[in-house]
C-alpha positions as CSV (number, residue, x, y, z in Angstrom):
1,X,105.5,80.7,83.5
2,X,108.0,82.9,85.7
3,X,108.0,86.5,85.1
4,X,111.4,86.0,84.7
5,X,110.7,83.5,82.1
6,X,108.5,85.3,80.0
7,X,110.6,88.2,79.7
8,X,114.0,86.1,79.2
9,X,111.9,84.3,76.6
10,X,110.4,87.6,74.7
11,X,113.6,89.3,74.6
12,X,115.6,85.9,73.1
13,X,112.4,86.0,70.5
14,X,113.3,89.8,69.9
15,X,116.5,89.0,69.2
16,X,115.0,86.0,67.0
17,X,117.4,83.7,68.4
18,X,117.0,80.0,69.2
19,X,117.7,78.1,72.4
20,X,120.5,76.4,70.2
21,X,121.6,79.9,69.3
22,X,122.1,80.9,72.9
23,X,123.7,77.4,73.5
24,X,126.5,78.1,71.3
25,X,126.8,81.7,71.7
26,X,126.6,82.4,75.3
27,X,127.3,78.7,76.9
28,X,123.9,78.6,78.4
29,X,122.3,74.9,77.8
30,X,119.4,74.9,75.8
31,X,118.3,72.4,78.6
32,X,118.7,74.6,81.3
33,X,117.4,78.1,79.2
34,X,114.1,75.8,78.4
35,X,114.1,75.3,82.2
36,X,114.7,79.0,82.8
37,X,111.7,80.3,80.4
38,X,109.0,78.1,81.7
39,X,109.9,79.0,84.8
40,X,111.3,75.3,86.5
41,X,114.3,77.5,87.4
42,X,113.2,80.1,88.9
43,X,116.4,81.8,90.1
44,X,119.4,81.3,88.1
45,X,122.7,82.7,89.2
46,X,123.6,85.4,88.7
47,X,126.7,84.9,86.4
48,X,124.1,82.8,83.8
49,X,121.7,86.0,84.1
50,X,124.9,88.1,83.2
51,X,125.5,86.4,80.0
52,X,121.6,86.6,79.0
53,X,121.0,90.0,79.7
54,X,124.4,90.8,77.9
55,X,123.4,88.7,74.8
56,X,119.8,89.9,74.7
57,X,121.3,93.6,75.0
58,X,118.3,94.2,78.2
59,X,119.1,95.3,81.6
60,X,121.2,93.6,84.1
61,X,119.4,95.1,87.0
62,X,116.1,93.9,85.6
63,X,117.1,90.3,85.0
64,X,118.3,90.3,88.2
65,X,115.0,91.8,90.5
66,X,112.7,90.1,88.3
67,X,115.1,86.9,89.7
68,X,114.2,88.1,92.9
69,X,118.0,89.2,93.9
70,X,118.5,92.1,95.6
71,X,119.4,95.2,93.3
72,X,120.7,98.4,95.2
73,X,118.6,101.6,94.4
74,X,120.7,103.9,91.6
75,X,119.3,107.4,93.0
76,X,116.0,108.7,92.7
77,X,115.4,108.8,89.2
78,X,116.8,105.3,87.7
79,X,115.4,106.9,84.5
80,X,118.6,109.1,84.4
81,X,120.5,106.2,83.8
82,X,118.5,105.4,80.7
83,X,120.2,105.5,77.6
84,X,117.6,107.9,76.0
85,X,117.7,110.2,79.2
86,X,120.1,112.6,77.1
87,X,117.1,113.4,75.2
88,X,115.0,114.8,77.7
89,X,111.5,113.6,78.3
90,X,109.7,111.9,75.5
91,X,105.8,111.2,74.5
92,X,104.9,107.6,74.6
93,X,104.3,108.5,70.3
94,X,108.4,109.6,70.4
95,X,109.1,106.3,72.8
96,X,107.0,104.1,69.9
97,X,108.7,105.5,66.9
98,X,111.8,105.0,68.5
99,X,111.0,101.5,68.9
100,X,109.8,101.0,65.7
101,X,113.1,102.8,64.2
102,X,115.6,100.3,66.1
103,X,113.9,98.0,65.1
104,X,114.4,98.9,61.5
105,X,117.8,99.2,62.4
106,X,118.4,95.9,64.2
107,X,116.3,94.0,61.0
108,X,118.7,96.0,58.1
109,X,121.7,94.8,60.2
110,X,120.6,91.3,60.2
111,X,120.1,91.1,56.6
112,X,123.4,92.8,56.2
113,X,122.4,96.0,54.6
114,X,123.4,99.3,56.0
């Protein structure tokens, strides 16, 4: 399996969504996805990559070096760019509970409780 694969595949799992799922919601083939994640596909274009990356809610730019495009450089510090950079620099036990909070927050919004 394709780096690309595995990480297309965990964040599809994260969002405990099926190939079917992504089928229907972003017009990728569950054919062609199941291609994609065992790595038989190992570069898909970019627009496909677009609608993953958008749907999984990861990064654009990642999909698209782990793809093996070309990605111009976004400064020095792509850190700065991070969502959590506001916050200044944080411990990997601040990064973890973070995770484990969205998390929290992604699962009470899928049951439908706020």
């Amino acid at each position: 399996m394709s780096k690309l694969g595995s990480f297309l595949r965990e964040a599809r799992e994260r969002k405990r969504l099926s190939l079917r799922d992504v089928q229907e919601t972003a017009g990728v083939s569950n054919p062609y996805l199941s291609q994609i994640e065992s790595g038989k596909v190992r570069q898909p274009s970019p627009s496909v990559l677009h609608k993953l990356a958008t749907l999984y809610e990861v990064s654009y730019a990642d999909v698209m070096k782990l793809a093996g495009f070309p990605v111009p450089d976004i400064g020095d510090n792509p850190q700065q760019n991070h969502p959590l950079a506001r916050l200044g620099p944080l411990s990997s036990e601040e990064e973890e509970e973070l995770s484990l909070y969205l998390n929290f927050l992604r699962e009470r919004r899928r049951r439908g409780t706020r």
